[in-house]
C-alpha positions as a Markdown table, in Angstrom:
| # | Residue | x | y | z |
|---|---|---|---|---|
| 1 | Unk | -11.2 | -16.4 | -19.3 |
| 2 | Unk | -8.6 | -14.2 | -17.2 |
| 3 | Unk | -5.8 | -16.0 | -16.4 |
| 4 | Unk | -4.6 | -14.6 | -12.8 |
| 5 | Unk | -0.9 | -15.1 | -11.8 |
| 6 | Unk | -0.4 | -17.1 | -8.8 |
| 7 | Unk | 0.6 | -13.8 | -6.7 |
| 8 | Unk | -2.7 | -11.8 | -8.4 |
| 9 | Unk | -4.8 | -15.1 | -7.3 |
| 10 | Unk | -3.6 | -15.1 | -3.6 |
| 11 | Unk | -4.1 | -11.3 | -3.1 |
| 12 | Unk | -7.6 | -11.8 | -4.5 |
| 13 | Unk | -8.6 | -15.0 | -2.3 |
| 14 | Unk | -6.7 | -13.0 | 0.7 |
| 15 | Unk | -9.5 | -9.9 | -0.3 |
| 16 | Unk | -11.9 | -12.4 | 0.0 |
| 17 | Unk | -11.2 | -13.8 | 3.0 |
| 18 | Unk | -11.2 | -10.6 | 4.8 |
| 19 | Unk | -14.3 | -9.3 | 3.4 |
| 20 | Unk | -14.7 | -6.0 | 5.1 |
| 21 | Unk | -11.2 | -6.1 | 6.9 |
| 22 | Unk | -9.6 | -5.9 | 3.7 |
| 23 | Unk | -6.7 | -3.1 | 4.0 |
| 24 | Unk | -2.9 | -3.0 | 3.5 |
| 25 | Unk | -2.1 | -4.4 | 7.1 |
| 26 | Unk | -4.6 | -6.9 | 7.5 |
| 27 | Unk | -3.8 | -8.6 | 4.0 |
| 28 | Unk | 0.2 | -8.2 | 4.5 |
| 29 | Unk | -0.4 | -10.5 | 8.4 |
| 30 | Unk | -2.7 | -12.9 | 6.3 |
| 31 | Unk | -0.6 | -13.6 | 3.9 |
| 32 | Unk | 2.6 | -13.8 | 6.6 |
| 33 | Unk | 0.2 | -16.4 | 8.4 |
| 34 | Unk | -0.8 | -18.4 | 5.7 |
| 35 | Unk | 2.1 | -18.5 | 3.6 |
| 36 | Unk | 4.5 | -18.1 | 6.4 |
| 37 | Unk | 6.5 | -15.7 | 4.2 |
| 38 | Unk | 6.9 | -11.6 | 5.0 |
| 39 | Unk | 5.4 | -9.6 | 2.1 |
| 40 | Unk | 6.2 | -6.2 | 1.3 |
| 41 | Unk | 4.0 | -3.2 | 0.7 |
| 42 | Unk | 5.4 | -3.5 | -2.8 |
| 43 | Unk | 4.3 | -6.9 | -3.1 |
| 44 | Unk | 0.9 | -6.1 | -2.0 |
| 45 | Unk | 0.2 | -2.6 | -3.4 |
| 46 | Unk | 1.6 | -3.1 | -6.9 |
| 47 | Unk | -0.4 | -6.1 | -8.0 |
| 48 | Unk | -4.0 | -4.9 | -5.9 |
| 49 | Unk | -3.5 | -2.0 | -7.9 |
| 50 | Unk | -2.8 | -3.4 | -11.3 |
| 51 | Unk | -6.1 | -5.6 | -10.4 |
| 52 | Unk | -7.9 | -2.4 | -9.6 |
| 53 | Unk | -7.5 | -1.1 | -13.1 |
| 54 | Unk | -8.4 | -4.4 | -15.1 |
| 55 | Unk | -11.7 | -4.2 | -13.0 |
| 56 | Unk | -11.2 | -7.1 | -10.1 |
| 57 | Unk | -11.0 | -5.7 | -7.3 |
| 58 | Unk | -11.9 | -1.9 | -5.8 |
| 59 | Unk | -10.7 | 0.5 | -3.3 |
| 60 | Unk | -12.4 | 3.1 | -0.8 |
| 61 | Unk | -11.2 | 4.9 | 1.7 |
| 62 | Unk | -12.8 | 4.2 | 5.3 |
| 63 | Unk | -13.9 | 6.9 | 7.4 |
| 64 | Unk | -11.1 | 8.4 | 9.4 |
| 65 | Unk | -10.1 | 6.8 | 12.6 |
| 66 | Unk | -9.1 | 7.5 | 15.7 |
| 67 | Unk | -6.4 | 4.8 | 16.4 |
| 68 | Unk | -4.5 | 6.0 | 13.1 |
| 69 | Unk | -4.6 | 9.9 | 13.9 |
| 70 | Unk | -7.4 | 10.8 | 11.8 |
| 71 | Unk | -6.2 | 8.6 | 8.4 |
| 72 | Unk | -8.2 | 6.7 | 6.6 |
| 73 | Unk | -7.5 | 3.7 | 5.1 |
| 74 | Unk | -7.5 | 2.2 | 1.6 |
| 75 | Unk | -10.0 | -0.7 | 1.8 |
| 76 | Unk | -10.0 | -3.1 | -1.1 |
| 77 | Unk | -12.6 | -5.3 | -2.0 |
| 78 | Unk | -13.7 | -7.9 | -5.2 |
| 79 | Unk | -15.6 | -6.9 | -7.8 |
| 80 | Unk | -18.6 | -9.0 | -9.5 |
| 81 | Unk | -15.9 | -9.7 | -12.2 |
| 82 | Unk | -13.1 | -10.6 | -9.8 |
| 83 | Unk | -15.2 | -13.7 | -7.9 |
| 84 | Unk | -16.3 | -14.5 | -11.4 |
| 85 | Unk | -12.2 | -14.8 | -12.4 |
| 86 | Unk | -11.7 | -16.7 | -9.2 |
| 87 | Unk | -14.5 | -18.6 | -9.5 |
| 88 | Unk | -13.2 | -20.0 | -13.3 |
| 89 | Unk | -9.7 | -20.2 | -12.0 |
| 90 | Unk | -11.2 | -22.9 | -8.9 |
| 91 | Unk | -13.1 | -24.7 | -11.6 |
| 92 | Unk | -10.3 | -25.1 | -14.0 |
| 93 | Unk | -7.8 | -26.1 | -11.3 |
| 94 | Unk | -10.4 | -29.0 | -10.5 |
| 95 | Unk | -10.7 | -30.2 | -13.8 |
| 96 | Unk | -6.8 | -30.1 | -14.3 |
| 97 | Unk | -6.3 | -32.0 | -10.8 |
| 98 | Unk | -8.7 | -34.1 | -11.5 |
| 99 | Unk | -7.7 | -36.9 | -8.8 |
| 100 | Unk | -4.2 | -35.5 | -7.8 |
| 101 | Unk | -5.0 | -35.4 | -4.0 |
| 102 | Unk | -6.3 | -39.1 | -4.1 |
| 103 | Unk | -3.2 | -40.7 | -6.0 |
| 104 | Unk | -0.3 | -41.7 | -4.0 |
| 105 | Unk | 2.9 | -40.4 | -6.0 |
């Protein structure tokens, strides 16, 4: 089994989420939403890219558009292997949890 640090783990569930609206922008306001933290590009870039060469996630560039002066952008996306990882990570954290969201601490 991969293990995924937490920050690897929400950048791939944020890739996820996004499906084919996965770029730079859209995963830095998901993130900002959900975690109600700014991220940097660093922050973002460093660790999708570091997943991109241990085979979890992917990039392509889109077709140029017309809103961003002719640029493309760099469009990530999982790999078979990267929802496999995620998938082991969600089935060990429920066997670690085990009742932790029932019990009153």
């Amino acid at each position: 089994m991969k293990v995924l640090s937490s920050v690897d783990e929400i950048l791939m569930l944020a890739v996820y989420s996004l499906g084919k609206e996965a770029y730079g922008v859209t995963i830095r306001k998901k993130l900002a939403d959900v975690t109600g933290k700014e991220w940097s590009h660093g922050a973002i870039y460093e660790p999708l890219y570091r997943l991109e060469k241990k085979g979890l996630v992917q990039s392509l560039l889109s077709e140029p558009t017309q809103e961003r002066g002719g640029r493309s952008r760099r469009m990530f996306e999982l790999t078979a292997e990267g929802v496999e990882v995620l998938q082991e990570h969600q089935k060990l954290r429920e066997e670690l949890s085990g009742d932790l969201f029932g019990k009153v601490l």
